[in-house]
C-alpha positions in Angstrom: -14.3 -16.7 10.6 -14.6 -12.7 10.7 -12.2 -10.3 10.1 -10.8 -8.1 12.8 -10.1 -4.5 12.3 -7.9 -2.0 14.4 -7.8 1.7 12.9 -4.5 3.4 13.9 -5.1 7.1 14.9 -3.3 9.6 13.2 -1.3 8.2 9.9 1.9 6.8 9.4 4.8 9.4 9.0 6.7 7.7 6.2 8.7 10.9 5.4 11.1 9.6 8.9 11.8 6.4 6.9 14.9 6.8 4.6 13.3 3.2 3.1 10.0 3.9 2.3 8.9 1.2 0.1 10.3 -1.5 2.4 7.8 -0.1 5.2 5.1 0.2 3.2 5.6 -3.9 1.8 5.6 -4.7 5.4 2.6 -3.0 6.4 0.4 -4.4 4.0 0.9 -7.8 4.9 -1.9 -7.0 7.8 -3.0 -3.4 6.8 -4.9 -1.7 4.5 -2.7 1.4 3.3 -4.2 4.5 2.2 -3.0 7.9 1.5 -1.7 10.3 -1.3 1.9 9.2 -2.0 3.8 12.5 -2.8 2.6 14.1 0.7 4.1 10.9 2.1 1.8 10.4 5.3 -0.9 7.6 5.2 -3.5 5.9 7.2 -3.9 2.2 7.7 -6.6 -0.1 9.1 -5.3 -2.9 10.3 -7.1 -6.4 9.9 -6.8 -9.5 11.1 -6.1 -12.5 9.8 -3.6 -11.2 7.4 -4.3 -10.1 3.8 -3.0 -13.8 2.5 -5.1 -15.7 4.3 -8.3 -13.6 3.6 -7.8 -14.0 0.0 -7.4 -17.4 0.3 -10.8 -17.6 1.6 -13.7 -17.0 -0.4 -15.9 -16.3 1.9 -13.8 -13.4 3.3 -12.9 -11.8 0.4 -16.7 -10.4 0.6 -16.0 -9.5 4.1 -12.8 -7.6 2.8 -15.3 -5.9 0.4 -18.1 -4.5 3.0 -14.7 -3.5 5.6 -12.8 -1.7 2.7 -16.4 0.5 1.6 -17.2 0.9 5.8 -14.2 1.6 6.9 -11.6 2.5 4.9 -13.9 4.3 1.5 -15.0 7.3 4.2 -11.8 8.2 5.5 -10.2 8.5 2.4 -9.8 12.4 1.0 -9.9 13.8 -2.0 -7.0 12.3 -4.1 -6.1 9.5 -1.9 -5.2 5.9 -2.9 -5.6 2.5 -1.7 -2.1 1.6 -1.6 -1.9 -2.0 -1.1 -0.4 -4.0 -3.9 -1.3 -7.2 -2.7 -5.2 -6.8 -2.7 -6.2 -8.2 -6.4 -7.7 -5.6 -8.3 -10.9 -7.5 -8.9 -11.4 -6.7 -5.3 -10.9 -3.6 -5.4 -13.0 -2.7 -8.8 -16.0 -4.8 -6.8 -15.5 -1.7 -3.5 -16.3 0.4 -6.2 -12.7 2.1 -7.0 -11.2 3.1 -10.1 -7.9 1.7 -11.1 -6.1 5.5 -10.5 -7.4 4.6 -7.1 -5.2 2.2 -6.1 -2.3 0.2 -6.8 -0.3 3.6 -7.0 3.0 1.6 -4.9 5.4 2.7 -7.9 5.0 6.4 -7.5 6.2 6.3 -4.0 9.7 7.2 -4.0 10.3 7.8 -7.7 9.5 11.0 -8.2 13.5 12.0 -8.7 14.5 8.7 -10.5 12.6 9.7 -13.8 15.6 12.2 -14.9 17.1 12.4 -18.0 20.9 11.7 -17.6 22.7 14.4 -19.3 26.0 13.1 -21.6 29.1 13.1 -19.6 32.0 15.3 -19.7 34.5 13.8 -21.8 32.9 11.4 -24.2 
């Protein structure tokens, strides 16, 4: 069994999506997600069978390896991310990646929810 891959042109305009995590868990079932997540725009690779299934099989998860360094490692700019969640970071540390370069999901979205709520009027 190989793995397929399909590269999308152009990247992903999550900034249109009011729900932006929910996109991104959907297309990581069968893509690899890249990007910086404060610019909001991201490339993906799509691969085929989906990420499950590949590591499920051991002898995939080294084809996942070589298609993630060919494919996905020279396309990626300065500060970018692997943004997959569902890739196990053993994987990931094997490509050659640090662990700021990936696993970076959390950031996405957040940046406004880490205030500091004031007292209230009143109390």
């Amino acid at each position: 069994m190989k793995i397929k891959t399909e590269r999308t042109t152009g990247a992903v305009k999550a900034a249109e999506h009011p729900e932006l995590s929910r996109v991104l868990k959907d297309l990581q079932a069968d893509h690899i997600v890249y990007g910086i997540p404060k610019e909001r725009a991201f490339g993906i690779l799509r691969v085929t069978p989906p990420i499950k299934d590949i590591i499920a099989n051991p002898k995939l998860t080294t084809a996942l390896v070589s298609h993630i360094r060919n494919y996905v490692l020279p396309h990626m700019r300065n500060g970018e991310v692997i943004l997959n969640n569902n890739i196990p970071p053993n994987i990931l540390k094997e490509v050659g990646l640090k662990p700021t370069q990936y696993n970076n999901l959390q950031l996405i979205g957040k940046e406004n929810r880490n205030r500091k709520k004031g007292k209230r009027l009143g109390r």
